[in-house]
Each structure stands twice: as C-alpha cells, then as structure tokens.
C-alpha angles and dihedrals in degrees: 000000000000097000091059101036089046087050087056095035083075098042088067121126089213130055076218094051089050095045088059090041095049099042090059090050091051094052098058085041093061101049085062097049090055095049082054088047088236082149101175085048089052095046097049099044092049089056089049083060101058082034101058085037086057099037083062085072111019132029111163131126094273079065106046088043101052097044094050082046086052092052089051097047091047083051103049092040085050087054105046102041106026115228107218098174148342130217117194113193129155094279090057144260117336111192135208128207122212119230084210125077121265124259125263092221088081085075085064087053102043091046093049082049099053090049091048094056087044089061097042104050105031100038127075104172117080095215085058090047094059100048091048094045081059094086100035094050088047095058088043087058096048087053090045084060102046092042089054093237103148085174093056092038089057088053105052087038083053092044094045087054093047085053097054101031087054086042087052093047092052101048090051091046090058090049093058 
C-alpha cells in the first residue's frame, strides 16, 4: 500500500495534494518500520505524518522549527537510551530498551527526516519538491538497506524513480 500510494503521492499537481497523499503512504510506512524494529524508521515516519497533516495549514517558522526540534529530541533520546523494541496493545505502548548502542544508521534517519520537513513545510512548488526530496529519499534508502527492509528499500527506490521520471516529464513538457 505504501509503495503505490507514495508513487502517486509525487505525481501530484499541488504541494497540498502530495502532502495528503504522502502522509497516507507513510503511515502505513511506519507501521512497517516498527514491526521491523526498525525503531528510529518508524519514529520518523510517523512525525512526517502529523507533519504533512499540519503543513496543510500552517507553514511558518514555529513549524519548521519545532518539528526539526522534535527530530532532534526523538534522536538524541534514541541515542542515549537505545530502543530495542516497541509493543503497542490496547493498554498502550510498552518499550524496551536495548543494553547495546544504537545504530548509527538512525543518523541517517534523523537527517532524511529533517530534509524531508524542510521541504514540506517551507516549499510550495512541487518541482522544487522533488529536487529537493532527491536527497531525502536517497539517505532513506540507504537506512532501508542497512535496516534489511526490502519493503522500505522498494519504496525509496519507487519513489526515487517517480521523482525523476516526473522531473523528467516536466522538463520535456517546458521544452515543448
């Protein structure tokens, strides 16, 4: 579901249209990364949801600023005290720590993330989107890999394809 939906989600004509699109896509993203324990994919994913849901109505610097805050507060709180699992049930959320260090690879995470809430919040136009997306999409890629989530890796490859290929249409279109 996430791999189509997200495909869509940057074929889309409105920064507005894309945010919805998107935030479906990573919801469903997210849920995968937590049941990989893929802890630091699941988190940030599941910021990039509420954050594509508020950039719909606000995008000013209080904004930008928290939820890059809010990256780096969910990083620092991963690396200091290591996440080795989470349990949802219907009593709520049981953590586990980890007695080994966190991955470095949540940098990776964390970073993609914070590019990705740069773009949402203070781009409007798609094409810049996009470009912009490039990088973000890259480094999530890159975790998807090291984590071992085939399912995350074809999506960023997916994504990184729907970026270009629409780059590519809309750069032909203008030369027309």
């Amino acid at each position: 579901m996430a791999l189509i939906t997200n495909f869509i989600a940057y074929r889309q004509p409105t920064a507005d249209r894309y945010r919805i699109v998107s935030a479906l896509a990573l919801g469903a993203l997210s849920i995968h990364f937590f049941m990989l324990d893929a802890i630091a994919g699941g988190i940030v994913t599941g910021i990039a949801v509420l954050r594509n849901f508020i950039a719909l109505r606000w995008q000013g610097p209080w904004v930008l600023w928290g939820f890059v805050a809010l990256n780096i507060v969910f990083l620092f709180i991963e690396w200091l005290f290591p996440i080795a699992s989470l349990q949802f049930s219907t009593s709520g959320v049981a953590v586990t720590f980890s007695t080994e260090p966190s991955h470095w690879s949540i940098w990776i995470a964390y970073t993609s993330s914070i590019i990705f809430t740069v773009g949402s919040i203070k781009l409007n136009d798609p094409e810049r989107i996009r470009r912009w997306f490039l990088l973000a999409e890259s480094l999530g890629l890159i975790y998807a890999i090291i984590v071992g989530s085939v399912s995350g890796t074809i999506f960023n490859i997916v994504n990184l394809t729907s970026i270009i290929l629409k780059l590519l249409q809309d750069k032909r279109a203008r030369t027309l």
